[in-house]
TORPA-4810 file (N, C-alpha, C, O; in nm, 3 decimals):
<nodes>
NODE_1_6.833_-8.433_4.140_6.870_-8.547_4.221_7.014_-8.531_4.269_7.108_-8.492_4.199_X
NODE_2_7.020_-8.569_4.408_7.193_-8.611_4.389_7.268_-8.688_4.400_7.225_-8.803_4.399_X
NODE_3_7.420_-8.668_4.418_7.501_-8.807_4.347_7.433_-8.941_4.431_7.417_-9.045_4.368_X
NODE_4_7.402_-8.934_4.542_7.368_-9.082_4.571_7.280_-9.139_4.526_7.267_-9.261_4.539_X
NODE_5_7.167_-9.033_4.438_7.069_-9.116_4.378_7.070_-9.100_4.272_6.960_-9.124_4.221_X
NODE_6_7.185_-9.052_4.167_7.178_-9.049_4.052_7.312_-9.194_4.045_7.339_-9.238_3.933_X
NODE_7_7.387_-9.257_4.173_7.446_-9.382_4.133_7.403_-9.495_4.203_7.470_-9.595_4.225_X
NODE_8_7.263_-9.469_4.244_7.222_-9.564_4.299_7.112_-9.688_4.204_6.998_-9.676_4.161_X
NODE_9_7.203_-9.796_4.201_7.133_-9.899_4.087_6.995_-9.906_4.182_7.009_-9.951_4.296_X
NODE_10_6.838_-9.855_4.131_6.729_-9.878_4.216_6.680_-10.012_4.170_6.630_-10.080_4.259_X
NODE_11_6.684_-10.064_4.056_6.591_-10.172_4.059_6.693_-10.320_4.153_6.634_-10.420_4.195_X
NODE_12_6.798_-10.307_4.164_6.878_-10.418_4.213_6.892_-10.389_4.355_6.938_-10.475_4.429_X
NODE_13_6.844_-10.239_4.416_6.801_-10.214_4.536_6.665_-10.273_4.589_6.651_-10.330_4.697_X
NODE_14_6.566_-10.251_4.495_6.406_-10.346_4.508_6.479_-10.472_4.548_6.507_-10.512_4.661_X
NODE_15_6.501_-10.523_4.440_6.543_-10.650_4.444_6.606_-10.685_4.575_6.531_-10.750_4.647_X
NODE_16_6.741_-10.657_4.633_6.780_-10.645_4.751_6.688_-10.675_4.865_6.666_-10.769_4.941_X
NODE_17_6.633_-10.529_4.840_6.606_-10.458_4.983_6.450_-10.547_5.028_6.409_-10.574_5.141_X
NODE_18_6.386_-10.580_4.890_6.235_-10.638_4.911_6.190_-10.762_4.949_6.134_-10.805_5.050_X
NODE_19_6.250_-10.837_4.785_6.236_-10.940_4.791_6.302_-11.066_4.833_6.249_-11.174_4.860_X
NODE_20_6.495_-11.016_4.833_6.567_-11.120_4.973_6.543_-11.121_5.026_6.540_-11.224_5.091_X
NODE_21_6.469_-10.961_5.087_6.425_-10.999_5.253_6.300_-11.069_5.302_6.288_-11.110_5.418_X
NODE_22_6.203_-11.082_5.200_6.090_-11.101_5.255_6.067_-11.265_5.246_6.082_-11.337_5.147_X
NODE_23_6.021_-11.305_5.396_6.020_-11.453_5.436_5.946_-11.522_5.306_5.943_-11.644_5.325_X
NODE_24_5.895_-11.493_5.203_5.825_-11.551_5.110_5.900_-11.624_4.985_5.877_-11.737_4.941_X
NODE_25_6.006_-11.518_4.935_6.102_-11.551_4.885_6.200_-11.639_4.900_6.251_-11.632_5.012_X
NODE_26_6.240_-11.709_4.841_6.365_-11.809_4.778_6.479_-11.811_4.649_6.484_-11.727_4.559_X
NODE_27_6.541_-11.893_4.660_6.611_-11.896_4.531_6.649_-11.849_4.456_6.635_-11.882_4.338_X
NODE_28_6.737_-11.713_4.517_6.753_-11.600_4.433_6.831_-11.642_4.364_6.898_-11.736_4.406_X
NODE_29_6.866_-11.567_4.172_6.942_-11.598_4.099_6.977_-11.476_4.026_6.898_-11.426_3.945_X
NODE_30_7.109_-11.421_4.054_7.177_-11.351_3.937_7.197_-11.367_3.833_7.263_-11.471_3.834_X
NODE_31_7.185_-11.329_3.716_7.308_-11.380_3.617_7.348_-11.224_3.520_7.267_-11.146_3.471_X
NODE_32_7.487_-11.217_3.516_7.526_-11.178_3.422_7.565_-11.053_3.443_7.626_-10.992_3.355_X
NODE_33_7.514_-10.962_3.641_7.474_-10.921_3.701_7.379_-10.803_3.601_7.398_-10.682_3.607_X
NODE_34_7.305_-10.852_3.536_7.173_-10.807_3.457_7.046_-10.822_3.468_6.951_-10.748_3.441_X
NODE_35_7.058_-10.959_3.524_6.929_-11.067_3.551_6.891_-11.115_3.647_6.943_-11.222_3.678_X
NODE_36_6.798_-11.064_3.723_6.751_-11.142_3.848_6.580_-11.197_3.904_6.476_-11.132_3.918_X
NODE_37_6.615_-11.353_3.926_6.496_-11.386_3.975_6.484_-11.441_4.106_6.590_-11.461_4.164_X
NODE_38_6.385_-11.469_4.162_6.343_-11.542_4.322_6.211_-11.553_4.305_6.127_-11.477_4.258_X
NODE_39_6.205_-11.699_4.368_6.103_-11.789_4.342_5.998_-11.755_4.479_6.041_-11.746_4.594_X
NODE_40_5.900_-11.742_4.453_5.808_-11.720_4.547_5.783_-11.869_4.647_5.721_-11.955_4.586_X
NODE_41_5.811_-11.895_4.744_5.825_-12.013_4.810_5.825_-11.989_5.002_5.825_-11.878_5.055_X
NODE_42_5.826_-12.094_5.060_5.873_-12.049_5.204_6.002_-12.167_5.217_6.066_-12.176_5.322_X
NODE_43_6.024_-12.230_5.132_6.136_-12.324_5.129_6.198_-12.318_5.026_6.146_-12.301_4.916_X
NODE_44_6.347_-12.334_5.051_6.461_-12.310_4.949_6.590_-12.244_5.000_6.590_-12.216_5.120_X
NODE_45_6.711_-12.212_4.923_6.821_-12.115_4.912_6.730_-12.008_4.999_6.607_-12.000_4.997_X
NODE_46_6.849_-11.907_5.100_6.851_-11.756_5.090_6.934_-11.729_5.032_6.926_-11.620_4.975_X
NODE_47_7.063_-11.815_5.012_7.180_-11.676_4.945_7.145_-11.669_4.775_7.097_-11.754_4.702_X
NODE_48_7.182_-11.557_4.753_7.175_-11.571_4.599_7.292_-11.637_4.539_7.406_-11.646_4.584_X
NODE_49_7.236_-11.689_4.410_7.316_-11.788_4.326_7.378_-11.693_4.191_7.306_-11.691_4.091_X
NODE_50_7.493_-11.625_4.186_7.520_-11.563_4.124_7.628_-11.634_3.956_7.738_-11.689_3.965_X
NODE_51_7.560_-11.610_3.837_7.570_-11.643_3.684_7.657_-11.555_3.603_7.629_-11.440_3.570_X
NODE_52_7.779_-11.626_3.570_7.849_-11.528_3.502_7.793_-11.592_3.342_7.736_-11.694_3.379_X
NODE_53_7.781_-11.587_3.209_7.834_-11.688_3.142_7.955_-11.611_3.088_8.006_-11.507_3.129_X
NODE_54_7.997_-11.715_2.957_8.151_-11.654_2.908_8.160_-11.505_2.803_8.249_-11.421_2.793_X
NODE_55_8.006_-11.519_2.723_8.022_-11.371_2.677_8.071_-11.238_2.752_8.161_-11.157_2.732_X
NODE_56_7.963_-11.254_2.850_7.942_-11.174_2.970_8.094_-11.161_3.059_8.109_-11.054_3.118_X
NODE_57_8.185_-11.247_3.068_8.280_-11.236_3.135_8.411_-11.150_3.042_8.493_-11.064_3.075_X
NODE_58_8.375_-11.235_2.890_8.458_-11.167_2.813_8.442_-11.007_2.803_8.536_-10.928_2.804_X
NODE_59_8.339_-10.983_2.797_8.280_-10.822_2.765_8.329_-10.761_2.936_8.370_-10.645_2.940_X
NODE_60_8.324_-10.822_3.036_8.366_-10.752_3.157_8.510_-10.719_3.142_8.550_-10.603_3.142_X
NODE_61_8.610_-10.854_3.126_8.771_-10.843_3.128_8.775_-10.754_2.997_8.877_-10.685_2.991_X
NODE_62_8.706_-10.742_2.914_8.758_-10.621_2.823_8.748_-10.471_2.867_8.839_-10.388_2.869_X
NODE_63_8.600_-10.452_2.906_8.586_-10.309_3.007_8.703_-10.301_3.096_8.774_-10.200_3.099_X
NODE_64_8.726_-10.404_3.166_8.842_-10.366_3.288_8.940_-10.294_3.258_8.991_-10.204_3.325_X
NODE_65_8.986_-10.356_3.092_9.124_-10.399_3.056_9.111_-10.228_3.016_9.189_-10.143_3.060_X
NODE_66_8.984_-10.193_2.914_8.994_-10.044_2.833_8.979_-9.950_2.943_9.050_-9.850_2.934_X
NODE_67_8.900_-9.961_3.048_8.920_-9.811_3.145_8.966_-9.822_3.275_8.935_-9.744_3.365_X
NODE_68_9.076_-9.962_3.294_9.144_-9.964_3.442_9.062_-9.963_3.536_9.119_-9.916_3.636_X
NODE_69_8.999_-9.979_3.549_8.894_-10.020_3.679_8.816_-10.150_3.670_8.779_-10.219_3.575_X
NODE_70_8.804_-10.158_3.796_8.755_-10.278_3.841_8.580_-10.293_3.856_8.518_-10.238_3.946_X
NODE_71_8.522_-10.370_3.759_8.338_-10.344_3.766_8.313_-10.394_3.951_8.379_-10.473_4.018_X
NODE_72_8.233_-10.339_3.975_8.157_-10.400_4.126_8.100_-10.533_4.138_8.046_-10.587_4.041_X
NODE_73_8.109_-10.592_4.259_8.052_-10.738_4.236_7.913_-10.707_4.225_7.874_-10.591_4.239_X
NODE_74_7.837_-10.800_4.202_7.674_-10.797_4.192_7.606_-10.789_4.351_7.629_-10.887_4.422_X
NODE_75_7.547_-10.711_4.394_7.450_-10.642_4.507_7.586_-10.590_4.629_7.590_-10.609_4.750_X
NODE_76_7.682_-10.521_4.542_7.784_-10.449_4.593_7.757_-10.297_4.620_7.725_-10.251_4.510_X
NODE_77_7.755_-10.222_4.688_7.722_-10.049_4.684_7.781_-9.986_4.574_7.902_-10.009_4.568_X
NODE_78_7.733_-9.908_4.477_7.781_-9.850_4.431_7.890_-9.731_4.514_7.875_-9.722_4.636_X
NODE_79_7.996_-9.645_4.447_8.093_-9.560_4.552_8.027_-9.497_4.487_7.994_-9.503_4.369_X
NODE_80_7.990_-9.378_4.631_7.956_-9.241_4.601_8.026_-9.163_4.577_8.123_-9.153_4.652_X
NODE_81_8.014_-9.070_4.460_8.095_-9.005_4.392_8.072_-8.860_4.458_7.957_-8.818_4.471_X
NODE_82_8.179_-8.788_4.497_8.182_-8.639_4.507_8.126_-8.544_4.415_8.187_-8.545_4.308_X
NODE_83_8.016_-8.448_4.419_7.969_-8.397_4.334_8.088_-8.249_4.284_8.074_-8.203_4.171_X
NODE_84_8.171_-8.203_4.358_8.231_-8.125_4.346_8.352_-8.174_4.257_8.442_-8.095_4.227_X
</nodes>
């Protein structure tokens, strides 16, 4: 495989690419950027409703803090990494 598809998150691409788009769907919900649902409907939300709670935030500002970088927002592109 290469780098674009060995950093490409696929199931949050489904998610993305399928079911936001498709007129059937509603009410999308993030949380935790781990967890995602959408309600099968023709009425409701399109944007997604994105869930931090406080574990989850704590465990992020600690990653940040131990390897200086900044995590991606939730249905953000991953950066493609140079294979060389």
């Amino acid at each position: 495989m290469g780098p674009d598809e060995l950093a490409e998150p696929h199931i949050e691409l489904i998610f993305q690419r399928l079911a936001m788009q498709h007129p059937d769907y509603a009410n999308f919900r993030v949380k935790d950027n781990w967890w995602a649902w959408a309600l099968k409907t023709r009425q409701g939300h399109r944007e997604p409703v994105f869930e931090m709670s406080p574990a989850y935030r704590r465990k992020l500002a600690e990653w940040e803090t131990h390897t200086g970088r900044r995590h991606r927002a939730p249905l953000d592109p991953f950066p493609v990494q140079d294979p060389t």
